[in-house]
Every structure is written in structure tokens, then in C-alpha cells.
C-alpha positions in Angstrom: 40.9 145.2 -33.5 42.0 148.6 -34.1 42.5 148.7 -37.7 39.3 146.9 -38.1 37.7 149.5 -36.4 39.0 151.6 -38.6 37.5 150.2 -41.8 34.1 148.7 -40.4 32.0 150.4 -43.0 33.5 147.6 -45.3 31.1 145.0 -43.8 28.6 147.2 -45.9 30.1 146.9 -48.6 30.1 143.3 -48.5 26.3 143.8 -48.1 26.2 145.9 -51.2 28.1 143.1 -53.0 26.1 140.5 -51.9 22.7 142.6 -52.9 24.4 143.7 -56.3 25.6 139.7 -57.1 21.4 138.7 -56.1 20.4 141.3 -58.6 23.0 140.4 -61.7 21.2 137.3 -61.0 18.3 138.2 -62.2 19.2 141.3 -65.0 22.1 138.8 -66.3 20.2 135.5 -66.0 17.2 135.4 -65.2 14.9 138.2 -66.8 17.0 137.5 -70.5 15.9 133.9 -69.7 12.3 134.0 -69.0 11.8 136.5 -72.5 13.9 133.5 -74.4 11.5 131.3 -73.2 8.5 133.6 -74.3 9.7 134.2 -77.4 10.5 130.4 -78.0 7.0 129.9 -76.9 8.5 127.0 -74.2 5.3 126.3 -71.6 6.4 126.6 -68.2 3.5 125.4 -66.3 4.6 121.6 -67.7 7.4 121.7 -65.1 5.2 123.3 -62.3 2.7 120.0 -63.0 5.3 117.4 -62.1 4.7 115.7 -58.6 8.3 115.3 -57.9 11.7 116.3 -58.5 12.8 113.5 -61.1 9.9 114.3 -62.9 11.1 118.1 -63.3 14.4 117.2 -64.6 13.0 114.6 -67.3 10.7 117.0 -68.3 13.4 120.0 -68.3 15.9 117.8 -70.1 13.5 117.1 -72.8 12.5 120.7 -73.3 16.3 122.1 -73.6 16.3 119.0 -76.6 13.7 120.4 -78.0 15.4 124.1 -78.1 18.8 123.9 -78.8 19.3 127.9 -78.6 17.9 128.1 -75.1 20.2 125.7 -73.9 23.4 128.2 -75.7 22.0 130.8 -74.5 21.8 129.5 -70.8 25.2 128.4 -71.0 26.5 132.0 -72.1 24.6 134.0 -69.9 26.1 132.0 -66.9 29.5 132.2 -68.2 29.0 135.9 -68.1 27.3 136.0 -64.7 30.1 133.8 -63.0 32.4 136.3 -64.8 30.9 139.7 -63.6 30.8 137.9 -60.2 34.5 137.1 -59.6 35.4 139.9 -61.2 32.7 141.9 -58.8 34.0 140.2 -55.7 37.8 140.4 -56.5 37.6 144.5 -57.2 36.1 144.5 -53.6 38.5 142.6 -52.2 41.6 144.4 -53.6 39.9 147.9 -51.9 39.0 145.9 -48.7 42.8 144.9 -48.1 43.9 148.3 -49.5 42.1 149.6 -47.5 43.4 147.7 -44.3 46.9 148.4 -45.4 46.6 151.7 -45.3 45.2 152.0 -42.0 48.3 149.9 -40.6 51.1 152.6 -42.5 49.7 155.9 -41.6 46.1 155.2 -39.8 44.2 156.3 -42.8 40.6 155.2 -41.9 38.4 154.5 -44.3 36.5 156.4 -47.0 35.2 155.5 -50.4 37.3 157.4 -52.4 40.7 155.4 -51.1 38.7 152.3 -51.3 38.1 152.8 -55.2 41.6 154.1 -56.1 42.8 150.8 -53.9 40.6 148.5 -55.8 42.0 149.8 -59.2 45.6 149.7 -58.4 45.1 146.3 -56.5 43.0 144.7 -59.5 44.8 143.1 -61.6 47.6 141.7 -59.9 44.9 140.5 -57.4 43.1 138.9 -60.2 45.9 137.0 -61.4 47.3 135.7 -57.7 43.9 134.1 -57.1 44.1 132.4 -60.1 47.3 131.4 -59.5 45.3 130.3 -56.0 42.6 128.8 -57.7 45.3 126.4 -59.2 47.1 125.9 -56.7 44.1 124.8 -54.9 43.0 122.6 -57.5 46.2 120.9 -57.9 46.1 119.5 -54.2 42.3 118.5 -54.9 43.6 116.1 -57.9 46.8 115.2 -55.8 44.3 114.0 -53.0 42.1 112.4 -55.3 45.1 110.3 -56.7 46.3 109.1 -53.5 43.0 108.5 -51.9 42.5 106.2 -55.2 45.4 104.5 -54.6 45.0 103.8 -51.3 41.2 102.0 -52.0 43.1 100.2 -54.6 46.0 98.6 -52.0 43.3 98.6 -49.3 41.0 96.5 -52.3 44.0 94.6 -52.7 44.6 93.6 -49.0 40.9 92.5 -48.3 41.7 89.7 -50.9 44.7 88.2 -48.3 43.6 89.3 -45.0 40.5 91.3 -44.1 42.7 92.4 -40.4 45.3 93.9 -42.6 42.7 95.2 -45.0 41.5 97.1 -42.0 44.6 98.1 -40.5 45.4 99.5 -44.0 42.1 101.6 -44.2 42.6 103.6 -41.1 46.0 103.9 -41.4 45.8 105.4 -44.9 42.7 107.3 -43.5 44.8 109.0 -41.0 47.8 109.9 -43.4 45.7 111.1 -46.1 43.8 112.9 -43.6 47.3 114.7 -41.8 48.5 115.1 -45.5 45.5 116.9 -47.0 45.2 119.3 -44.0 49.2 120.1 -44.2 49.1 120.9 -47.7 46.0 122.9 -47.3 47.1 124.6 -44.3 50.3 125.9 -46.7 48.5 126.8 -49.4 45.7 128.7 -47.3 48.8 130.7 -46.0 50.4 130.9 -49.1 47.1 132.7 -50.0 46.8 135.3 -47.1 50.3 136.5 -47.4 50.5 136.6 -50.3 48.0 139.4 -50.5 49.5 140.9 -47.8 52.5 140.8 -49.7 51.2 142.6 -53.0 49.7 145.3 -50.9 52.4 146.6 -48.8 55.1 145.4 -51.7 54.9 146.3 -55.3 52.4 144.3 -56.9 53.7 141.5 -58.5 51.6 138.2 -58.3 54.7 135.7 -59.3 57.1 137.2 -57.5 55.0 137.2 -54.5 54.6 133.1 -54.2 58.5 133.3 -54.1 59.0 136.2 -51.2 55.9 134.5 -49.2 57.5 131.0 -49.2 61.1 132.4 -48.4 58.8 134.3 -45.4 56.8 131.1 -44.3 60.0 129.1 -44.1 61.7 131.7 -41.2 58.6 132.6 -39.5 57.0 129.7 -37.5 55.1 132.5 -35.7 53.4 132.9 -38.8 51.7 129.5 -39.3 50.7 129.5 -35.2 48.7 133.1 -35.7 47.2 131.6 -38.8 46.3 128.2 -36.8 45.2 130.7 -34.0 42.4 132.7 -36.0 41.5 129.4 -38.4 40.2 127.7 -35.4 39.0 130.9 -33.7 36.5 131.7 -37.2 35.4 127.8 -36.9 34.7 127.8 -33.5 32.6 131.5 -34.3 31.1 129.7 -37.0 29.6 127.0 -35.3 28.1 128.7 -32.0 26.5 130.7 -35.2 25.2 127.7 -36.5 24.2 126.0 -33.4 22.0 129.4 -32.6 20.4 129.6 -35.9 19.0 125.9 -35.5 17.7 126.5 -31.9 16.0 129.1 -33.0 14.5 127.3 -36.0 12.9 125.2 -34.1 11.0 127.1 -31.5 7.6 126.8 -32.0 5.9 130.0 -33.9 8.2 132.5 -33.6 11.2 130.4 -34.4 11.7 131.2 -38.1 10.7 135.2 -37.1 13.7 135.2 -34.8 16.1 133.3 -37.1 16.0 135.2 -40.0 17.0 139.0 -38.4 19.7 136.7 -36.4 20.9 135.4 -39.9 21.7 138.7 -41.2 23.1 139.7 -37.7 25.1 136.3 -38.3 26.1 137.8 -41.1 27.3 141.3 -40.3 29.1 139.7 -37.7 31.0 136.9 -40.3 32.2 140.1 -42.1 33.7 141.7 -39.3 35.4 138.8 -38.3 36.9 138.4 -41.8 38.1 141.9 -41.4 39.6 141.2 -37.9 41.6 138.0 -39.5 42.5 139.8 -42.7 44.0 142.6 -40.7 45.9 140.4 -38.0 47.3 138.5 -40.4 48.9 141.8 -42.3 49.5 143.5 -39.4 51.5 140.4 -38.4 53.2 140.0 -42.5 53.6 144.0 -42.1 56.2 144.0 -39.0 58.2 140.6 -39.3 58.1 140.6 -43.2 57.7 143.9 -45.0 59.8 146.0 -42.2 62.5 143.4 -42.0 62.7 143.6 -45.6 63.3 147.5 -45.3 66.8 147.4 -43.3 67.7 150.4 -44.8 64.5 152.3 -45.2 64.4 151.4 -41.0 68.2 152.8 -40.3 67.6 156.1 -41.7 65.1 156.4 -39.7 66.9 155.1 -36.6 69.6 157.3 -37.6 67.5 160.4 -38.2 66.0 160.1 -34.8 68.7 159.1 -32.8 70.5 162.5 -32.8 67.6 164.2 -32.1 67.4 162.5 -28.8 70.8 162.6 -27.8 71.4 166.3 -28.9 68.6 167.5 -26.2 70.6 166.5 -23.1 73.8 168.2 -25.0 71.8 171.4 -25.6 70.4 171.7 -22.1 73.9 170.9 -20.8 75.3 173.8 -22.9 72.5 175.9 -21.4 73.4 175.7 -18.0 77.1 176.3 -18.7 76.5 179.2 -20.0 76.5 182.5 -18.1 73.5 184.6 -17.5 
């Protein structure tokens, strides 16, 4: 809690991002759009006529057909959005874990100044761990999806010869495609947070870091229980949020006033408890990984202190021996 104390103003800056993602939005997409379809002379009230929602998209559909560039020019400029975006979001992460780092070594709290220079340093190796991430991620979607097909392929198979069995086959499957799917994503989500811990309090090296954070996950079972811990912890947060926000939606007249300041309260409060994971889990990596990793680093400086406390009952001995 400490070190998130430290760095709360970060839960602004996740504001800021948020506000600054809306408003790309609409410079990127949405103001570039609406002059395309001016110039194109495309008549928007014809969609705003439409009585329901199928109607929209067959009447949408047939105007992109009719202007091929609008349709290019959608496509690019939400290319470039979704780009600016990560890109946005993964500079702000690299200062907000900088930022938490720092506070762990020396106590640094935090200012805007560190939080840049973090962001730049941690940029680019950042950006290319999350994609390795992203495809790790993606890998055990497509793994799952294989498996879960060939399960309703034996399971299709078994209702031919017994329809017990074919039932016996579906839960079972069920329950080991289930176990399977959460294992692999529970390693790969801690693959993830360690790894970032790793590249911030070690020199930045995305590849490297998959290798040192699997060696570190396979000695440290204390690692996966915190992790288990504050997963279930931000769920269980998450849903007393949810449950709120839909009792208050439905009270009568002042329902939807009360929900919407609680959202952003909701919010704020989301943030924070990112922070207070994000900074248990390094504080965590930072003494049973990265000092471990330091044995001589952490001698010399059990060495260098040592003498210092043995040499003060010496010296006062030494003291008292001598004559006045």
C-alpha cells in the first residue's frame, strides 16, 4: 500500500489517457470522417430513417458500395487510431511501472518528470514484450479452440453409440478443457506481470526476460499463490462494483443521477487497485527474484556493514581501557 501511496497521482493519469484516447476518437476518426462524407456528398439522414437496426446496416453496407474511397479511408484511419492507442497506452504503462520501481529501490515518489524519462527508457522493450504477450495469448486462444473442437467432434461421435457416454464425455471434456484453459492462462498471465517487473528492475531485454521469468516461476511457488491471491481479490472488487452500479440503476428517479458519479468513483477506485496489484507483485519479483539474483551486489553490502557494527563495541572497549 505504501508504494501505491506513493504514486497515486498515476490514477490521473489514467484519466488523462482515457480522456486523450475519447478525443483521438474523434480528431483521428471521426471529424476526418464526417468531412469525407460531405465532400462525397453521402446523405446521412437515410440511415437515421431506418426503423431498426438491420435496416441501418443494409442501408450502410450499400452506401460504402457505392463509395469505395470512404470505405479505404475508414479502414486507414482506424488502423491509425488503434495504433496511436496502443502505442498511447503502452508509453503510460512503461512510466506507471517505472514509476513503481522506483519507489520500491530508493522511495522516489512520484513526479512527472521521472514518469516521462521512465516511459521513454521503458518504451520500446515494453512494446515489444506485450507483443510477444499478445502472442502468447493468442496462441492458447487457437490451442483452446482446437481442443474444444475436437472434443464436440468425439462427443458428436459418441452420441451416435450411446447418448450416456455422449454425456459422460461432454462434462468430462467440459471440466478438462475448463482446468486446462485456466492453467495455461494463469501461466501466461504471470508470465506477463513478471515479466515487466523483470525489465524494469533488470536491464531491459524483452527475450531474455520470458527465459529469467520462467526459470523464477519454476522455484517460487510463493509467486503463483500472491498472484492467485490479488486475481481473486480484483474480481471479487470488481463485482461488489458491479452489483452497486445495478442497484443504483434501478432506483426510481434518481437512480441513473447516483450511478453515473459512482461509475467514475468506480473507476478511480479500479485504477488504484491496479496500482496496489502492479506494485505487490514487483515488490514481491523485487526481493525473491531481482535481490537473489544480486549475491554479490548483496555481500558487499553485508560486508561493508558488518564491520561497522562490530568495530563500535571494539572502539568503546578501547575507550574505557584507556587512562584518563
Amino acid at each position: 500500500m505504501t508504494v501505491a501511496n506513493a504514486n497515486w497521482p498515476l490514477v490521473l493519469v489514467q484519466f488523462s489517457f482515457m480522456f486523450v484516447s475519447f478525443i483521438s476518437l474523434l480528431i483521428i476518426v471521426g471529424i476526418p470522417l464526417a468531412i469525407a462524407f460531405v465532400i462525397f456528398g453521402i446523405d446521412l439522414t437515410e440511415i437515421l430513417r431506418q426503423n431498426d437496426l438491420v435496416s441501418v446496416f443494409h442501408v450502410s453496407a450499400a452506401m460504402m458500395k457505392e463509395s469505395l474511397p470512404i470505405v479505404l479511408f475508414v479502414v486507414i484511419a482506424f488502423l491509425l487510431y488503434v495504433a496511436a492507442i496502443v502505442a498511447m497506452w503502452i508509453f503510460a504503462l512503461a512510466g506507471t511501472i517505472g514509476s513503481l520501481a522506483k519507489t520500491i529501490i530508493n522511495g522516489q515518489r512520484f513526479s512527472i518528470s521521472f514518469f516521462w524519462a521512465e516511459s521513454k527508457r521503458l518504451f520500446f522493450p515494453l512494446f515489444i514484450f506485450s507483443n510477444l504477450s499478445g502472442i502468447a495469448f493468442a496462441l492458447l486462444a487457437m490451442i483452446m479452440g482446437i481442443l474444444s473442437e475436437a472434443a464436440k467432434r468425439i462427443i458428436s461421435v459418441a452420441q451416435t453409440q450411446e447418448a450416456t457416454f455422449a454425456v459422460f464425455l461432454s462434462i468430462f471434456f467440459f471440466l478438462v478443457l475448463l482446468s486446462l484453459g485456466l492453467f495455461l492462462f494463469f501461466i501466461t498471465l504471470g508470465l506477463t506481470f513478471y515479466g515487466c517487473a523483470y525489465l524494469v528492475f533488470s536491464r531491459p531485454r524483452p527475450f531474455k526476460a520470458i527465459r529469467q521469468i520462467a526459470q523464477y516461476l519454476s522455484r517460487n511457488a510463493s509467486a503463483h499463490m500472491l498472484l492467485g491471491i490479488l486475481i481473486a481479490l480484483y474480481l471479487a472488487a470488481g463485482s461488489i462494483s458491479v452489483t452497486i452500479t445495478s442497484l443504483l440503476a434501478v432506483i426510481p428517479n434518481i437512480g441513473p443521477a447516483l450511478a453515473m458519479p459512482f461509475q467514475i468513483i468506480s473507476q478511480a477506485a479500479h485504477g488504484y487497485v491496479g496500482l496496489v496489484i502492479l506494485a505487490a507483485i514487483f515488490l514481491h519479483y523485487y526481493r525473491t527474484g531481482h535481490l537473489s539474483s544480486l549475491p554479490e551486489s548483496r555481500s558487499v553490502q553485508d560486508t561493508s556493514q558488518r564491520p561497522v557494527d562490530e568495530q563500535a563495541p571494539v572502539q568503546q572497549k578501547k575507550a574505557e581501557n584507556q587512562p584518563v
